[in-house]
N, C-alpha and C positions, 0 to 999 in steps of 0.2 A: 504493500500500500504506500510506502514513503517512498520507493520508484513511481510510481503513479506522480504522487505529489509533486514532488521532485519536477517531474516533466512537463506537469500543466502548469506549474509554476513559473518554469522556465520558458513554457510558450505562450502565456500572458506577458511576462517578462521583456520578450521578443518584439508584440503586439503595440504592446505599451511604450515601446522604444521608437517604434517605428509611426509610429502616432504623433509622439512629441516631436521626432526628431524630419519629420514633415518629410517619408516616403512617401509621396502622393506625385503623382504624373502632372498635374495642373489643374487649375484652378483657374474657373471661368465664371465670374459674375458670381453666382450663390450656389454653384454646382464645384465638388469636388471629385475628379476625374481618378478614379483609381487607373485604367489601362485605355490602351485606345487599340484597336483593331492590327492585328500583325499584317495584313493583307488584303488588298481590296479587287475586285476587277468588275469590268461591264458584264453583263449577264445578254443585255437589249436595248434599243434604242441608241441612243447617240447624242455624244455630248456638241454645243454651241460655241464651247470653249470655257479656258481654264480661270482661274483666278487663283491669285498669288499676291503676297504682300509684298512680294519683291517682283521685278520685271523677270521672271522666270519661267517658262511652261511648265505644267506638271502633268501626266497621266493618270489615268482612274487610279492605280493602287498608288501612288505617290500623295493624290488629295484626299485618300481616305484610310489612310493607313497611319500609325506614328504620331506623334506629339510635332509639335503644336495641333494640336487636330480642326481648331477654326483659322487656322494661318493661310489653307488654301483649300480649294473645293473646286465645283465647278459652276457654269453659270449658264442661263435660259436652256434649260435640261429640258427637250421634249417630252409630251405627254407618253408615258405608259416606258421612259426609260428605268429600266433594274438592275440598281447596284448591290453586289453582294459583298459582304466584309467576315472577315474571319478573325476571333479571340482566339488567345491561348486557353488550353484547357484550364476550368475554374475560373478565368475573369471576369465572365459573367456571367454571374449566379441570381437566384430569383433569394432577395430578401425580405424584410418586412417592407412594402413603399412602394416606389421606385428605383427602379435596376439599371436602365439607362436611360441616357437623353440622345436626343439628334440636337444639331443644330443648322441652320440656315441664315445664308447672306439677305437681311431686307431690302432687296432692289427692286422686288416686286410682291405681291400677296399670293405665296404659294403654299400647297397641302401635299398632301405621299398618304401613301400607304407601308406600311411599316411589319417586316415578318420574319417567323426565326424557326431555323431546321429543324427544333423538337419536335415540329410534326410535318415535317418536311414541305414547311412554306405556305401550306394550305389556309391558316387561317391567316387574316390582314385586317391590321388594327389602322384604322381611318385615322390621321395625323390632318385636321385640317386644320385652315389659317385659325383658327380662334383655341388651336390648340398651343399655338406658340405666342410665349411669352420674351420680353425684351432681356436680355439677361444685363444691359447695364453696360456691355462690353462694345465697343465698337470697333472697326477696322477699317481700315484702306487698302481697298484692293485694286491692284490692273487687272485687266480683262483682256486675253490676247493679244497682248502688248501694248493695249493701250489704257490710258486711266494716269493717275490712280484716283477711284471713285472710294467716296465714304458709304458703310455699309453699317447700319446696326447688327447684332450676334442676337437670333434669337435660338428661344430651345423650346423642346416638346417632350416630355419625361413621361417614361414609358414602364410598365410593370409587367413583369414577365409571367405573372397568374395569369395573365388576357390569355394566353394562348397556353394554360395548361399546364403550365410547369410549376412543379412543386417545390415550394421552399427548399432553398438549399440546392434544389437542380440546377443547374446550369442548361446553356446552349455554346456554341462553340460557331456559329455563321449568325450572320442576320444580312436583312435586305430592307431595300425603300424604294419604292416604288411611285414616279412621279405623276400626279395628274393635274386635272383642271387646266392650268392657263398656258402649259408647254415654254415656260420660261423660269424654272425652276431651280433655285441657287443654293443646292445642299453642301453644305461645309463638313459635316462628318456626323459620327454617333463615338461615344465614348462612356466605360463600364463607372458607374456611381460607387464612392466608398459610403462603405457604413459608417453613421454617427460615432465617434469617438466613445461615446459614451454609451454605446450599443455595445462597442467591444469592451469596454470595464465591465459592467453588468455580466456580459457574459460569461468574463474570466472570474470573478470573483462568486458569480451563482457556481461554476464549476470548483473552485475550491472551498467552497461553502457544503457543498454534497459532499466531497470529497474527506471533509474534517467530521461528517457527521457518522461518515462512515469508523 
């Protein structure tokens, strides 16, 4: 039992260090970003071109893969284009809440639809404009070398029960799916950390069992 201890000890220990000591990927507006997608690519449709905070082109898995994950996207994304992103396994997990966010360039008033391999894409949670909020943050971006135009950062925070997955499950791909106005400015999707104070609770209900045993 004090190997037990010992270990959960040492993995609250861990938790708690890395909390303080601010392992966190980024931090956009009121969202704090645990991972952001190892890998992205076009599925269908086709992009109008890229956006970048720097005079640079980027490609589908370049604007949706990696940290900074609002630094570059793409822009007037025709209607019914699907982009797929891939996590490492466990980044994102279904917790109490919210699991992730999208986020989109304001250039224009655009919606998606929004979906994840645990059931192999089937179901598609509606993301429409009145689902995205301002997150505070702005940017400037070029547009196929040209610009740089100002852009508000908004987001649309997503919960991975919609489609069936059970606390603590994961999914390892997700997709978004563009519709309505065929000019659509998606900046990326990135995995939500839990409350600080979600993991102390947690750790200390586990040594708390653990002492009464």
């Amino acid at each position: 039992m004090s190997g037990t201890k010992t270990k959960v000890s040492a993995l609250c220990v861990s938790v708690l260090l890395g909390l303080v000591g601010g392992a966190r990927g980024e931090i956009i507006g009121p969202y704090d970003i645990q991972a952001a997608p190892t890998a992205a690519r076009l599925i269908s449709g086709g992009s109008s071109g890229w956006l970048n905070v720097v005079n640079a082109s980027v490609d589908y898995n370049a604007a949706f893969s990696g940290f900074s994950i609002i630094d570059d996207g793409m822009a007037n994304e025709p209607n019914d284009t699907i982009v797929e992103m891939d996590f490492a396994a466990g980044a994102a997990v279904n917790i109490a809440g919210s699991d992730l966010v999208m986020f989109d360039g304001r250039f224009s008033e655009n919606s998606y639809y929004f979906s994840v391999d645990y059931d192999g894409f089937a179901t598609e949670l509606s993301l429409p404009l009145t689902a995205f909020s301002d997150t505070g943050v702005n940017r400037t971006y070029y547009y196929n070398g040209a610009g740089p135009y100002d852009a508000d950062v908004m987001a649309a925070e997503i919960d991975l029960s919609f489609f069936g997955v059970p606390l603590g499950g994961s999914v390892t791909s997700v997709r978004f799916r563009t519709t309505d106005n065929g000019q659509a400015d998606p900046l990326g999707v990135g995995s939500l950390v839990p409350e600080p104070a979600s993991a102390t609770l947690l750790c200390l209900g586990a040594l708390a069992l653990i002492r009464r045993r």
